[in-house]
N, C-alpha and C positions, 0 to 999 in steps of 0.2 A: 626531824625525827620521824616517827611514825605517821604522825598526820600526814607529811611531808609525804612522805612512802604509798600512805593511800589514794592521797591527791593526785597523787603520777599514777598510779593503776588504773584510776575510775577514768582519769582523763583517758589513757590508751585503750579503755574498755571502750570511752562511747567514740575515740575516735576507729577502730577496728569496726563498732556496730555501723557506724555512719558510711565506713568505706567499705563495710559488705551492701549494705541496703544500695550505695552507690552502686556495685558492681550487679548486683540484682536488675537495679535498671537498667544501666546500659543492656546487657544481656536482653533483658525483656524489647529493648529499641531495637538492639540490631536483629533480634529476631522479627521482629513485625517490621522491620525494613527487608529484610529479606522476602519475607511473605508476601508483601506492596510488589518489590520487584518481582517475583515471578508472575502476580494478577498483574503486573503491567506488560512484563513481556508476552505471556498468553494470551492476552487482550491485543498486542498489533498482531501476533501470528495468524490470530484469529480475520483481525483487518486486512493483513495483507494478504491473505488467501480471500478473503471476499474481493479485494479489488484487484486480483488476477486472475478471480473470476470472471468477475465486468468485464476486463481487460480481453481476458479470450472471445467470450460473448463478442463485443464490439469487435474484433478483428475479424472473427467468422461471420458477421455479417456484412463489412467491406470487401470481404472476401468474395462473398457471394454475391453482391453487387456491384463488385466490377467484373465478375463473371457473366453477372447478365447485361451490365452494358456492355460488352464486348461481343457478346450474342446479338444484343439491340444493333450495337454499331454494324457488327454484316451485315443484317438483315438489312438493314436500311442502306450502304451501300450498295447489296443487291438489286433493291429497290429503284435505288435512284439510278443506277445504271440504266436499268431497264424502263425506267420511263421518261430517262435522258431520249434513249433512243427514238422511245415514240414520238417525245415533245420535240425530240432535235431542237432544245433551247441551251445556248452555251452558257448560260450565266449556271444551271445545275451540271452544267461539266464543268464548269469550274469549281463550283463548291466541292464538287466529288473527289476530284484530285488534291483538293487542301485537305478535305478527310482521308485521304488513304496516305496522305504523308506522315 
């Protein structure tokens, strides 16, 4: 009868409270997962433009150092040519000719 009647209402009353308070959380999760995930993807953009940073850095300075060994390298062929000739010793015409291959 009535008791009956009220028992089923309270029941669906606290299960209704229970399953909003439930959906309150989730809600509240997926939003601070959503927040984590954008502090995380900001956090590598951020990493990876510093180590494409580095990355250029360290290219433009092999860059420029096989620039200057290649400057080194004439000069020094230059070099040894010309004191090939004075020394007239074939063991630096040999080396000369292993360097310019």
């Amino acid at each position: 009868g009535i008791n009956a009647e009220y028992g089923k209402q309270w029941y669906q009353r606290r299960v209704r409270g229970s399953l909003i308070e439930k959906g309150k959380q989730f809600n509240d999760l997926r939003t601070e997962k959503w927040e984590v995930e954008k502090e995380m993807k900001k956090k590598l953009q951020d990493q990876q433009l510093e180590y494409e940073k580095r990355l250029e850095h360290m290219e433009n300075i092999i860059r420029e150092t096989k620039s200057q060994n290649g400057k080194l390298s004439k000069m020094l062929k230059t070099n040894t040519r010309k004191s090939v000739t004075a020394v007239k010793a074939p063991n630096l015409l040999m080396d000369a000719a292993v360097d310019s291959s």
